[in-house]
mmCIF file of the C-alpha atoms, coordinates in Angstrom:
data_MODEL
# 
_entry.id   MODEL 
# 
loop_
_atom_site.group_PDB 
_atom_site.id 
_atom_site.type_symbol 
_atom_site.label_atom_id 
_atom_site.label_alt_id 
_atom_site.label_comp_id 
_atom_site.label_asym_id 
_atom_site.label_entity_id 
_atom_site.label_seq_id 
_atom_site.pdbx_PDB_ins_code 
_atom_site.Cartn_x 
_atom_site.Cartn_y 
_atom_site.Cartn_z 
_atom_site.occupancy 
_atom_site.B_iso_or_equiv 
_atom_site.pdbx_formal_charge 
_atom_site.auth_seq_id 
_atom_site.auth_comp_id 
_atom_site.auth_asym_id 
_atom_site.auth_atom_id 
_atom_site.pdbx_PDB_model_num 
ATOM 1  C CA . UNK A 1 1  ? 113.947 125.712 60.313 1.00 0.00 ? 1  UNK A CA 1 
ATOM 2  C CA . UNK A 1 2  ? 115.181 124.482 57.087 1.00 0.00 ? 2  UNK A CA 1 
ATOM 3  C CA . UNK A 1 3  ? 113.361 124.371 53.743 1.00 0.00 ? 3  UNK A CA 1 
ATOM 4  C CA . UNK A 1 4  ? 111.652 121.061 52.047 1.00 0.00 ? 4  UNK A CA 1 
ATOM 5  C CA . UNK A 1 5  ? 109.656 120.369 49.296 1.00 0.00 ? 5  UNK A CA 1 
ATOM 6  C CA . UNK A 1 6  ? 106.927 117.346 48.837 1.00 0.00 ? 6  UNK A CA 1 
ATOM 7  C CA . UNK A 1 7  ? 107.749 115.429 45.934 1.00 0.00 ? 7  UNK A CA 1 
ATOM 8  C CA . UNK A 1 8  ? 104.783 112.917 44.933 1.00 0.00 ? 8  UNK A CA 1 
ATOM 9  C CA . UNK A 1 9  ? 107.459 110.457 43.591 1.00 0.00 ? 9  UNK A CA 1 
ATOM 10 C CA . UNK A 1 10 ? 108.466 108.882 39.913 1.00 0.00 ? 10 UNK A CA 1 
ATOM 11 C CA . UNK A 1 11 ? 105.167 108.428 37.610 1.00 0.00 ? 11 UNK A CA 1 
ATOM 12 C CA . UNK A 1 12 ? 103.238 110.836 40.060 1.00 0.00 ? 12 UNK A CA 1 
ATOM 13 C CA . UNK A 1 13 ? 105.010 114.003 40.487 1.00 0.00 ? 13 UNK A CA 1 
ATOM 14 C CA . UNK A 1 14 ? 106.497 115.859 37.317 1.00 0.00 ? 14 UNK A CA 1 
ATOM 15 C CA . UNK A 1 15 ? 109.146 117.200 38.889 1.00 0.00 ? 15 UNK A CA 1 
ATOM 16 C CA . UNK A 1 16 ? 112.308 115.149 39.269 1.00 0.00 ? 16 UNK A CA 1 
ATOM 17 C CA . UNK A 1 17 ? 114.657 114.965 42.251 1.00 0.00 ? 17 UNK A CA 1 
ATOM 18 C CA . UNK A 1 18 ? 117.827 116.136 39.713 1.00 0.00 ? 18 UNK A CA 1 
ATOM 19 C CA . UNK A 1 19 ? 115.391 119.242 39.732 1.00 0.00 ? 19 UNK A CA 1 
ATOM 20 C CA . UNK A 1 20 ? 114.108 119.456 43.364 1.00 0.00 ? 20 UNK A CA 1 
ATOM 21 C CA . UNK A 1 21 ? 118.296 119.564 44.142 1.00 0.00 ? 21 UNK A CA 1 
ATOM 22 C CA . UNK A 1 22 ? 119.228 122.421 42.002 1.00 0.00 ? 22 UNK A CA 1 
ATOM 23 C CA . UNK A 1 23 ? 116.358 124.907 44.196 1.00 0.00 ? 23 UNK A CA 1 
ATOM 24 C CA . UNK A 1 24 ? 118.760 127.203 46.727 1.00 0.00 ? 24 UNK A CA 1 
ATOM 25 C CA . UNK A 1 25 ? 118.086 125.990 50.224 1.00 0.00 ? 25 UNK A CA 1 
ATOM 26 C CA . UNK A 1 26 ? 116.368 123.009 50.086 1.00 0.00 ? 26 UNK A CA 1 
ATOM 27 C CA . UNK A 1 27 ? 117.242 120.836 52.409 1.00 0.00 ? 27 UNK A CA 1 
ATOM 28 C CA . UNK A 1 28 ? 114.667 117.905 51.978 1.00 0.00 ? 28 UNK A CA 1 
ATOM 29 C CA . UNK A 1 29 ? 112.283 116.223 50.199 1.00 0.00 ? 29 UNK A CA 1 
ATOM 30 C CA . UNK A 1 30 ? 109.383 115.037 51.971 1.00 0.00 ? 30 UNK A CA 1 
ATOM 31 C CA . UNK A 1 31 ? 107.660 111.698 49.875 1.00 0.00 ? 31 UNK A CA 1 
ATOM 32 C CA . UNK A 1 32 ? 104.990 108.910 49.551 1.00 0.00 ? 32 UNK A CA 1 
ATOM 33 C CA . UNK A 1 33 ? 104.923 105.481 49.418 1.00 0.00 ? 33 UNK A CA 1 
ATOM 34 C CA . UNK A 1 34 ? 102.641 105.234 46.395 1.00 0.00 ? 34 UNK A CA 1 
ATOM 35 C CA . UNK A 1 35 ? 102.526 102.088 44.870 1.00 0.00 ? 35 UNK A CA 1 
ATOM 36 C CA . UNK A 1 36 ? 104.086 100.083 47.665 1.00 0.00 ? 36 UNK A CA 1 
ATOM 37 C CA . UNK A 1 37 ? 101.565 97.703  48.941 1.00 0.00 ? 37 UNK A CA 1 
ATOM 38 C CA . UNK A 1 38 ? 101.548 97.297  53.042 1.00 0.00 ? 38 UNK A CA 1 
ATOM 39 C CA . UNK A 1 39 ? 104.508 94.875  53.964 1.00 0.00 ? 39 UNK A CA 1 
ATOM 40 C CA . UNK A 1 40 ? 105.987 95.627  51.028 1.00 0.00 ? 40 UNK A CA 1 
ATOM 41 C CA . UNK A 1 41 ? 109.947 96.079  51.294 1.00 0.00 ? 41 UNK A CA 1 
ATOM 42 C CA . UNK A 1 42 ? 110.604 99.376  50.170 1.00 0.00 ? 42 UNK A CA 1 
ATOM 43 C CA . UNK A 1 43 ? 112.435 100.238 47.556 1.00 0.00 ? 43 UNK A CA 1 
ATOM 44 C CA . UNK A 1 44 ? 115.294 102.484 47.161 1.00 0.00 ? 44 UNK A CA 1 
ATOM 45 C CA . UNK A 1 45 ? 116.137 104.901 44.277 1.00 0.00 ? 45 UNK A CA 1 
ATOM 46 C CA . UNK A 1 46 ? 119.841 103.621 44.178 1.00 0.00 ? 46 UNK A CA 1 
ATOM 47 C CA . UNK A 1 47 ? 118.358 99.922  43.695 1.00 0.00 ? 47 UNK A CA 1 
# 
């Protein structure tokens, strides 16, 4: 089994990924697609 945490995303969550990374054995982040309308590309946090 390996650890995750939800993370709401940027504007909904107060918790940043920088912050989510530094918590021993996490191993993923588990999101939402708030904000992204249905046929909507998504978005990337690189861009």
């Amino acid at each position: 089994m390996e650890m995750t945490l939800r993370w709401f995303g940027t504007g909904y969550d107060t918790v940043t990924l920088n912050q989510i990374r530094q918590v021993p054995g996490v191993r993923g982040v588990i999101t939402t697609l708030y904000g992204t309308m249905p046929g909507e590309v998504w978005k990337t946090l690189n861009g």
